[in-house]
N, C-alpha and C positions, 0 to 999 in steps of 0.2 A: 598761265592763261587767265590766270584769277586778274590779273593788274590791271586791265583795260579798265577803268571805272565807268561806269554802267552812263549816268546822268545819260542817259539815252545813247551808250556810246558802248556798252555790252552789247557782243553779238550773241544772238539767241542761241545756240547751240551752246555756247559757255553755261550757260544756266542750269543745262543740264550737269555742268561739274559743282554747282553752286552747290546743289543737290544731297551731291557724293559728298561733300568737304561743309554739310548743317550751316549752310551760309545762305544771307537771304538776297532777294533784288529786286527791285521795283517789279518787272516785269511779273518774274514768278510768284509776288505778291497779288498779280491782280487774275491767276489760275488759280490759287487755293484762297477756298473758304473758310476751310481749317486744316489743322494738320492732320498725315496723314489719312488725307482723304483719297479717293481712288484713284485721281488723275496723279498723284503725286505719289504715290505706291507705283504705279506704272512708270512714270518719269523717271524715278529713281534704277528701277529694273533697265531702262534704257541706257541710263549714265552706264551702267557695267556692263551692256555690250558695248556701248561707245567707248570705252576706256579700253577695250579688249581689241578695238576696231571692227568687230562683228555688225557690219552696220546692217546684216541683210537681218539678223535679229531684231536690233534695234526699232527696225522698220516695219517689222512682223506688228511689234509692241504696241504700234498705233492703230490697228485695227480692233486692239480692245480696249481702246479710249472710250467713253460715251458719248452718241455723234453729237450732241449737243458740246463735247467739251472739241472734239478734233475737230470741228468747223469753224474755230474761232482762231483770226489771224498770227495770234503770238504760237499756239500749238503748232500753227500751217507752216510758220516761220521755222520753228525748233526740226521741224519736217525736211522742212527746204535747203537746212543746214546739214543735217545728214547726210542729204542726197549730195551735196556737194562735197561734203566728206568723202563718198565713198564712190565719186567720179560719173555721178548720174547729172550731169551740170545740165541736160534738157530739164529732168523732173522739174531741178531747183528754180532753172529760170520758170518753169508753167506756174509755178505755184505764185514765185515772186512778180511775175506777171499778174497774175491773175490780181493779187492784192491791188499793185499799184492801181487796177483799171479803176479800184473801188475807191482808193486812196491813192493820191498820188504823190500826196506826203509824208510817206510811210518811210522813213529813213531805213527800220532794218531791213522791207526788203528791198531796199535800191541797195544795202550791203550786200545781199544776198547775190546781185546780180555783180557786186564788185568783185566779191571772191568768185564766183564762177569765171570771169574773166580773168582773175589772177591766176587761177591751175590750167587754162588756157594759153597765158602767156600773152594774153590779150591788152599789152599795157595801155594803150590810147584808150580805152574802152573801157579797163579799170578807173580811168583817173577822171574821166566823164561820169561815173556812179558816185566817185568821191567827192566829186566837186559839188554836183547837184546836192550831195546827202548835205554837205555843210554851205551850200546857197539855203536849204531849208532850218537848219539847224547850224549856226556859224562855231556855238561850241561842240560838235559831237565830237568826243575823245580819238574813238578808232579811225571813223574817219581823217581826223587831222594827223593822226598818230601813222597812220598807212602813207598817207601824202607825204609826210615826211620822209617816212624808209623810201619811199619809191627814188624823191631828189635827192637823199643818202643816196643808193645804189648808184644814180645818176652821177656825181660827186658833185651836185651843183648847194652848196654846203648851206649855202646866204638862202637861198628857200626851204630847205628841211629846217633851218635851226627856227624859219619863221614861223614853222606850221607846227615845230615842238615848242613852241614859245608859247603859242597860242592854246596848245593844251593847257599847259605849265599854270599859265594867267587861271582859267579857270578850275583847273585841278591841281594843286602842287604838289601832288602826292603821287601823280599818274605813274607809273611805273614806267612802263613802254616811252614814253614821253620822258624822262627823268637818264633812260637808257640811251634816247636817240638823240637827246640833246649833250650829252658827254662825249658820244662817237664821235657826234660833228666837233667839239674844242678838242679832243684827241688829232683829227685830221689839221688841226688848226692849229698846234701845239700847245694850246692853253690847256698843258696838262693839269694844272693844279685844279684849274676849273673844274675839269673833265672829273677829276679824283673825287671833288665834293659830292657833284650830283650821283657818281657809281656808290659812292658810301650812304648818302642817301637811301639810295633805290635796296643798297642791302639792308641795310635798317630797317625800314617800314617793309621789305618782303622778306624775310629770314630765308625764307623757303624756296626759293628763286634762283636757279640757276646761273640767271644771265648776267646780273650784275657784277657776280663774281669773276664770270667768265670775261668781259670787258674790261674790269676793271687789273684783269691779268695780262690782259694786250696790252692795256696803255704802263702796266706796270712792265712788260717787256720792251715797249717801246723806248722803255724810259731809260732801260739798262736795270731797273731792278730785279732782277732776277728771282732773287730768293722770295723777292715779296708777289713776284708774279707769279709763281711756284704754289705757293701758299695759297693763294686764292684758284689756283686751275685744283686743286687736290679737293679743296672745302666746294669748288662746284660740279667738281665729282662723285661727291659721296652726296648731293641731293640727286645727282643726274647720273648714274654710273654709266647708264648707257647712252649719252649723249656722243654722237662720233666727233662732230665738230670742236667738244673739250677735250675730247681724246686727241684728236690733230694739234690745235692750241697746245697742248702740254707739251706732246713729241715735238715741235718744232724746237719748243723752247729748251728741253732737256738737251738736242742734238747741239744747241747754240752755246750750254752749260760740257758740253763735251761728254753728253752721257749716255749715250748712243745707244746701248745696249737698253737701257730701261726707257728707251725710246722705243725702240723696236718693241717690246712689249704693246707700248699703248696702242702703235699704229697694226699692230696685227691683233688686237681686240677691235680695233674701231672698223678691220677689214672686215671681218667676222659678223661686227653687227650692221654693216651696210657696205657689203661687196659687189656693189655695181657702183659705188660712187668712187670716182678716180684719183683724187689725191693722195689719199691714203700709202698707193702704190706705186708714189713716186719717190716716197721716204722710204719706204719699207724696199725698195730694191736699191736703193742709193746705199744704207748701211749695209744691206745683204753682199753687195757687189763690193762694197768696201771692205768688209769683213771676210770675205773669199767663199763667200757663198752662194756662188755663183747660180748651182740646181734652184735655190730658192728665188734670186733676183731674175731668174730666166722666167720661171713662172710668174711673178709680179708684172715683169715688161711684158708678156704674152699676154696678162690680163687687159693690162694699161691699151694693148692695141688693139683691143677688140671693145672695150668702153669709149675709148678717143681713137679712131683711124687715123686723125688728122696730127696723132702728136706725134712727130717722126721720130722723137729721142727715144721711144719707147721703141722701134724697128731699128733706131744705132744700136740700142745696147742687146736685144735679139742678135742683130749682125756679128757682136765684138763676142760674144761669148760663144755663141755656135761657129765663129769661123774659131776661138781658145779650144773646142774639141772637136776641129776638124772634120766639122757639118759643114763642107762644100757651100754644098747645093745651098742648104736652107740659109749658110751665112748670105750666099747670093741675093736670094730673095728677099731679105729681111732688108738689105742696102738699097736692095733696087726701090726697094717700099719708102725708104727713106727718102734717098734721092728724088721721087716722084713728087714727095709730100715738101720736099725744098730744095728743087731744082737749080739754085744757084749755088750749094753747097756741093764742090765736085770733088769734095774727097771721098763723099758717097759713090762718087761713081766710081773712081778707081777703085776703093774697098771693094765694089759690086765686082768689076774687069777681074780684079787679084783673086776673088772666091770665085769667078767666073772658069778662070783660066787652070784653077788647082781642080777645080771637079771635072774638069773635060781637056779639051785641046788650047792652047793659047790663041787658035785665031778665033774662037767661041766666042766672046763679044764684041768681035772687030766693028758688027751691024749696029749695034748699042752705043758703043763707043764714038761714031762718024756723025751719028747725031749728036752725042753732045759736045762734041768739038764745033759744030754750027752755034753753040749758044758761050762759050767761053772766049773770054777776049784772047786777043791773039797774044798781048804782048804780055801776060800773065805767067807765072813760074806754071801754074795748074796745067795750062795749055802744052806747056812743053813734053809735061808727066802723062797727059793723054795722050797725045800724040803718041810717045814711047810706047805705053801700050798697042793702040791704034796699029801703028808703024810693025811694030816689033823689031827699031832699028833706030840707031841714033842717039843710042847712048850716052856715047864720050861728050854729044850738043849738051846733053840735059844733067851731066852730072858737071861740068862748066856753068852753065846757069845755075847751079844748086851751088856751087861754092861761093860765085858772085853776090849768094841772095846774102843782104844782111839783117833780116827780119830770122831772127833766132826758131821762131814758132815755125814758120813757113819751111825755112830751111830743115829743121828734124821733122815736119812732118814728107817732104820729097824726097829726104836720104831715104825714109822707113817705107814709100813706093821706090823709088831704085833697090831697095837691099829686096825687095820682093821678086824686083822684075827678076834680077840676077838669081834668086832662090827659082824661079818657077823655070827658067830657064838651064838650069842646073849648074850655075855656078855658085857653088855652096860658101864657097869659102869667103870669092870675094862679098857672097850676100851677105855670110857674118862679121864681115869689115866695116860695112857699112850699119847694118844696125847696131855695132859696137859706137858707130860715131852718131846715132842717133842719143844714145843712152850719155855719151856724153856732153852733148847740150843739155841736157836736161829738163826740157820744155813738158815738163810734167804734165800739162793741161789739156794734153790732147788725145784724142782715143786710139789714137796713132803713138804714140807714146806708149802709151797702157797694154798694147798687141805690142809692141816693140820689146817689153821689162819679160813675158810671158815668152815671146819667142826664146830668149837668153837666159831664162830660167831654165827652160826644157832642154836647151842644147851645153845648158852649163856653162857659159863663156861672161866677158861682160865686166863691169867692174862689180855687181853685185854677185855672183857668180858662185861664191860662196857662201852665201846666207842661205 
């Protein structure tokens, strides 16, 4: 947080870590008369709720300010910065209001009012604070430095590198600016470029996380591995608890085939921020790979209740509850699926097949009639619904499944025919057929994956013995 160089481009609440870390700044120059004086015994007392996130503490702190020192704009500001730290974005804007009316070229707090609309989500309205802040001031770092990340996030690459350039011109040291202008020649493949300014940025910041951390994507990007490694580890051990170089590493290890000391990272990084969702998209991908299944079911349970909207997280629910013959709940978990990508209709079959094992076969006949309204006719899918639908018509649709020469398509309709035939009670011929699922081999499909566990349990199959 230290990097932003100040030239009027430090936001006030950083000041207060200036504090923490005997470092000085224009600003907090112009509140002490000398050292430790009373405003600055107290400022400091705040830095260590603010580092703790105790901001209701913090906040307590300034009613023992002297009102002569807490009526003065730069204290009002370190105020207003709090407040938006700790999600009170009305205070911050009264206060940052109230300055401008006095001053209206008060850059930090028209920053004030940019980050309150940034934890809002408020981008139009961020980039209207930023622009003004550097119409009055064309160098301010942060300023420029925010505008940039914003058309980074954007991917509009040719205006972030112009607003990190422009830092750069006046500070070539800026840190943030040194970080956002590598990201952009990373996107751009000018790696080598990329590589100079991240070794830069770790050089003049020793202490800094992020350069290492960036400069281990583009070192993964690059195919360096070992060396991308190296720097995820050396921005671990300043940040242990950073989730995002936890993520960064586990990908990279899973890519080195090292999956297990994968899992590690990604269930530390669950642990220190378990409502953020990524995390639990690796951590059940090895789990389910590794046959750990009780584990990867809790991962996808979590993932659907953080993301509704991410169906894969409600396939892999479905695949494991229908592996230990949860009916019902496999049911629900497809139907959830299917809702969430309703042109995917093997969810629905999945849904019909857990349908019809927890209850009577014509149980989703009502379910089924609608999505045969949305499936093209001349479609192999169409056929496999119908079958269900129907409950007749077989001999049609395993003639169209032999026809089919699309490898994928064709094992995943034998493995709904060897169902239909299983739920119907013809066992034997169902294990004929997903014995010829297993022998296309179409690995890739979840349909596949129920296919290798049905033949494990019944013993049969070409792997049958293992």
């Amino acid at each position: 947080m230290i990097l932003r160089s100040n030239g009027s481009g430090l936001p006030q609440h950083i000041i207060i870590f200036l504090v923490i870390l005997g470092l000085s700044a224009p600003l907090f120059a112009q509140l002490m008369s000398q050292e430790e004086n009373e405003t600055e015994i107290i400022l400091n007392e705040a830095a260590r709720y603010l580092a703790a996130k105790n901001y209701s503490s913090a906040l307590d702190l300034f009613d023992k300010l002297p009102y002569e020192e807490v009526e003065k704009s730069e204290i009002q500001l370190i105020k207003a910065s709090i407040f938006n730290s700790a999600g009170r974005l009305a205070d911050a804007r009264k206060i940052a209001n109230s300055i401008i009316a006095a001053d209206g070229k008060n850059t930090e707090a028209l920053m004030i009012l940019a980050d309150a609309a940034a934890i809002e989500g408020k981008d139009r309205d961020r980039r209207s604070y930023l622009e003004k802040v550097i119409a009055i001031n064309p160098k301010h770092a942060r300023a420029l430095n925010d505008l940039g990340n914003i058309s980074l996030g954007n991917k509009n690459l040719r205006v972030a590198a112009g607003y990190f350039d422009r830092t750069l011109a006046a500070e070539p040291e800026n840190g943030e600016a040194l970080v956002g202008r590598a990201v952009v020649y990373r996107y751009e493949g000018e790696y080598k470029l990329s590589e100079q300014l991240l070794s830069r940025a770790a050089y003049f910041y020793p202490q800094w996380a992020r350069p290492l951390q960036e400069r281990g994507r583009l070192y993964k990007s690059a195919g360096f591995y070992a060396y991308a490694l190296e720097d995820f580890e050396k921005a671990l051990t300043l940040e242990p608890d950073n989730y995002w170089i936890l993520v960064d590493r586990g990908t990279l290890l899973m890519e080195m085939d090292r999956k297990k000391e994968a899992l590690t990272g990604f269930t530390r990084a669950i642990s220190i921020a378990p409502d953020i969702f990524i995390a639990y998209v690796y951590s059940a991908g090895i789990k389910y790979e590794f046959g750990d299944y009780s584990g990867a079911e809790q991962d996808f349970a979590k993932m659907s209740k953080i993301r509704p909207d991410y169906y894969f997280a409600f396939e892999g629910l479905g695949l494991i509850r229908m592996k230990n013959k949860q009916w019902a709940q496999a049911r629900d978990a497809f139907l959830e699926a299917y809702r969430q990508a309703p042109r995917e209709f093997t969810y629905a079959l999945m849904a019909a097949v857990n349908w019809m094992r927890a209850g009577k076969p014509t149980d989703p006949k009502q379910f089924l009639a609608q999505v045969l309204k949305t499936a093209p006719r001349d479609s192999i899918e169409y056929t496999m619904l119908r079958l269900f639908h129907d409950l007749s018509g077989d001999a049609d649709a395993a003639e169209k499944i032999e026809r089919e020469v699309n490898i994928y398509s064709k094992s995943k309709m034998l493995f709904y025919l060897a169902c239909y035939y299983d739920i119907r009670g013809n066992v034997s011929l169902a294990n004929r057929y997903y014995i010829m699922v297993q022998e296309l081999d179409a690995a890739a499909s979840i349909e596949w994956r129920m296919n290798e566990w049905i033949l494990e349990e019944r013993r049969i199959g070409l792997r049958a013995g293992k």
